[in-house]
N, C-alpha and C positions, 0 to 999 in steps of 0.2 A: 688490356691496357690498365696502367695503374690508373687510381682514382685524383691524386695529386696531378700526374699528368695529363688525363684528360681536363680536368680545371684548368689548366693553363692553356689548351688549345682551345677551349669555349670560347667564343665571340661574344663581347660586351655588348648586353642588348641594349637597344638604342629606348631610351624612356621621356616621354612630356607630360607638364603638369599644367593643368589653367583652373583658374577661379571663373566660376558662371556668376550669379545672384545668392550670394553668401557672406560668409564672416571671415574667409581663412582659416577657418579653426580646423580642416582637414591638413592644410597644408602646417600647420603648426604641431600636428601630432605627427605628419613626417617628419621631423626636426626631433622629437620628442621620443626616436627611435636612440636616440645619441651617440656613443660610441659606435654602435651599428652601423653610422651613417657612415665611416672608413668602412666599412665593409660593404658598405653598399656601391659607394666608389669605384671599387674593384670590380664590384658585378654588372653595372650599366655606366652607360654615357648619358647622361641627361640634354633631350633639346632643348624644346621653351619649358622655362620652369622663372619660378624667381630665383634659384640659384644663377641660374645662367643668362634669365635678361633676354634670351631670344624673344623677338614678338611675334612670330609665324613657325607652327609647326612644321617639321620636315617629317619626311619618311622615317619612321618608328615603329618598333617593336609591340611596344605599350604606351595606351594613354590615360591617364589619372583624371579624370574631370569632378570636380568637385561645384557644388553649387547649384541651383534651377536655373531655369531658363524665362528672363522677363524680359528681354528686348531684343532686339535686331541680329542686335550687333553678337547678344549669345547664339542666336541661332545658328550665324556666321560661323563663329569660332569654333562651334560645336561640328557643328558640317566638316570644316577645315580636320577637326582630331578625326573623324569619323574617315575621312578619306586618307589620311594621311597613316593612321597607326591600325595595326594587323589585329591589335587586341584593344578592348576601350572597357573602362571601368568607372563605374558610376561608384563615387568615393562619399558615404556621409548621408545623412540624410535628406537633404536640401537638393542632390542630384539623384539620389533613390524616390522620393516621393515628393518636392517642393520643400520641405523643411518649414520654417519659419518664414519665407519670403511669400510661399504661398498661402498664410493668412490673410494675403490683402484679396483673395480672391471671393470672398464674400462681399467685397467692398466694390459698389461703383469707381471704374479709375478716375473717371472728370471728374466726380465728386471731391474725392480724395484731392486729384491736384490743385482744384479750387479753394478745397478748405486746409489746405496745405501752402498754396502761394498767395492765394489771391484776396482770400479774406486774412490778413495780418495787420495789424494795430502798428503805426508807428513806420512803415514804410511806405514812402513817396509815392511808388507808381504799384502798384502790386502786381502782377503778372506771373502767368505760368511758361516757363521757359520754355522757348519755340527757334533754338538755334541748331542750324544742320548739322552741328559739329555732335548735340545728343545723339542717341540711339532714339528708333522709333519704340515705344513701351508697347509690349501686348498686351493683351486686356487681361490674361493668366498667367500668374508662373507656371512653369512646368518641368514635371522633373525630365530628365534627359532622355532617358527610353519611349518617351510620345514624339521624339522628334528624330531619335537614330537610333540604329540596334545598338544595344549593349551587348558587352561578354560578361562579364560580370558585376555582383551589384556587393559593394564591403560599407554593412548598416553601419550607423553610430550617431553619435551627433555631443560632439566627433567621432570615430573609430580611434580606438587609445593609436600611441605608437606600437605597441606589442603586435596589434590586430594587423597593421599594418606590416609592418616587418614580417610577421608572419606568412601574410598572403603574397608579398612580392618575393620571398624566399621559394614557398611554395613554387610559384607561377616561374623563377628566374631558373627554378631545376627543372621543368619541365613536368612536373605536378597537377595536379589539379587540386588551386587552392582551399582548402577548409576552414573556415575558422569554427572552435568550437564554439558552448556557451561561454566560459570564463572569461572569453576575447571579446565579449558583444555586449557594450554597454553603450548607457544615454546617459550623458549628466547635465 
């Protein structure tokens, strides 16, 4: 079979993306694939993503999670990609190892919210917010493999676009993704 037409009989794999406890800066180095991004197009259907605005994952191919996990309601969302997609990938450093969010885990949390709402100069009632509409806070961040298996883990903080493209290229041919040294950087 030619290789042109098997390409067109592939089936567009189904992809979602979520932010846990982070900055977006995973999902901004997706973007920062750029013209790639039409060819990426062509290669998946994106479910929940910010491109697309879904708020519940569906049944997929691949899941991109970026971020740690510091409350409830990630754990939830985590779960949800977990059951929902065939491959999960821990994108960035903050979902590979807590990133920056888990520097508060040195920290008492009550302390922190006290000395964060309650002690403040200058406002009326000071209080630590206690509405059900928050997520309940765990007492640690954590990265996302203490809470579901992962497939695989793409370091960075962010992983450039390159690294990325790279490894969904990889993984959308049926590969087993690599990324070298040159594609592995922290800035």
């Amino acid at each position: 079979m030619d290789t042109a037409a098997s390409e067109v009989s592939r089936p567009k794999l189904r992809v979602a993306t979520t932010s846990l406890a982070g900055c977006f800066g995973c999902h901004m180095s997706l973007l920062d694939i750029d013209e790639h991004l039409f060819e990426l197009a062509q290669l998946v259907d994106f479910d929940r993503s910010p491109i697309t605005d879904i708020k519940h994952c569906g049944p997929c191919d691949v899941g991109l999670i970026e971020g740690g996990v510091c409350n409830a309601e990630n754990v939830h969302v985590l779960r949800e990609f977990r059951r929902n997609c065939k491959i999960l990938v821990a994108v960035g450093a903050c979902a590979v190892n807590g990133g920056l969010p888990a520097q508060r885990n040195h920290l008492d949390l009550g302390a922190c919210l006290q000395q964060v709402y309650q002690f403040r100069d200058g406002v009326a009632q000071p209080q630590i917010p206690n509405d059900p509409e928050l997520p309940l806070l765990l007492d640690k961040v954590h990265p996302i493999h203490e809470v579901v298996r992962i497939d695989y883990f793409v370091p960075g903080c962010p992983p450039s676009g390159e690294a990325l493209w790279k490894f969904l290229t990889d993984l959308i041919a049926g590969r087993t993704p690599r990324l070298s040294h040159p594609l592995l950087h922290y800035d």
